[in-house]
N, C-alpha and C positions, 0 to 999 in steps of 0.2 A: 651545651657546656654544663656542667654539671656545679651545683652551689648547692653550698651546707643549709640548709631552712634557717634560719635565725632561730628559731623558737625551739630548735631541736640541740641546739650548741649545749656543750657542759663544761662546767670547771676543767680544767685543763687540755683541752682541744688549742691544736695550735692551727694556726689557720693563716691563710694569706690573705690581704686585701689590697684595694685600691685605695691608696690616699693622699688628699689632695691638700698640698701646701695652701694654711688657711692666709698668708699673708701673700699668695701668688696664687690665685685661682686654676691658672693655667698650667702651673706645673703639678704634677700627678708623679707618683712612683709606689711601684707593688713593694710591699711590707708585710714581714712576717710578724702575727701578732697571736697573743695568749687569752685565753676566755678564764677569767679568774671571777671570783666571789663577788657581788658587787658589795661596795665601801659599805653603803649606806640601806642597802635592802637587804635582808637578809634570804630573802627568798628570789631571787634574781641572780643572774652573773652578767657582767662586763668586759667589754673587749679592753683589755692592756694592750697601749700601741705608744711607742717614743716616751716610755715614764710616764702615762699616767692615762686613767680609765677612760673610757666611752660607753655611753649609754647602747644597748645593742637596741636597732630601730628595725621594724619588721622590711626596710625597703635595701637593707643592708646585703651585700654579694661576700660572702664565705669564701674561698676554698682550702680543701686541705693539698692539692697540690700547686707547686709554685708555674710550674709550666702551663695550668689550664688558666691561670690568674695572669698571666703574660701573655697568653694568645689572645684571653678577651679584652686585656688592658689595649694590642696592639690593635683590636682589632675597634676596642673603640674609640681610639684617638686618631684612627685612620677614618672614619663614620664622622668625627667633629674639624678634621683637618677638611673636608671634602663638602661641610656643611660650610665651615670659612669661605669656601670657595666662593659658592654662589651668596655670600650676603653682598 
């Protein structure tokens, strides 16, 4: 599956990600998001997602198409439905 480096990202790259409802752990949904200036560093950029920035952290998964970000989304909630199993 192929993903953007973090550290390679620039100002206006729009990108897909996985993002996880921080008041619902378990709910997850792919989101088209913008790599803009960050606020407060001026030598950095930040992931713009739902109004308002995110820090980019080097363990972060990119992609610039929505299909390869949907296959690994399905393919990893089928990897965590299947770990439920056996707990």
């Amino acid at each position: 599956m192929e993903t953007i480096d973090p550290k390679k990202v620039k100002t206006g790259d729009e990108v897909y990600v996985i993002y996880h409802n921080p008041h619902t752990p378990s709910v997850a949904n792919v989101r088209p998001a913008e790599i803009v200036p960050h606020p407060k560093d001026p030598n950095a950029v930040a992931l713009f997602l739902n109004e308002s920035f995110h820090s980019i952290e080097e363990d972060d998964a990119y992609f610039l198409l929505k299909r390869l970000q949907k296959r690994l989304f399905r393919t990893y909630m089928e990897s965590t439905d299947t770990n439920k199993e056996r707990l």
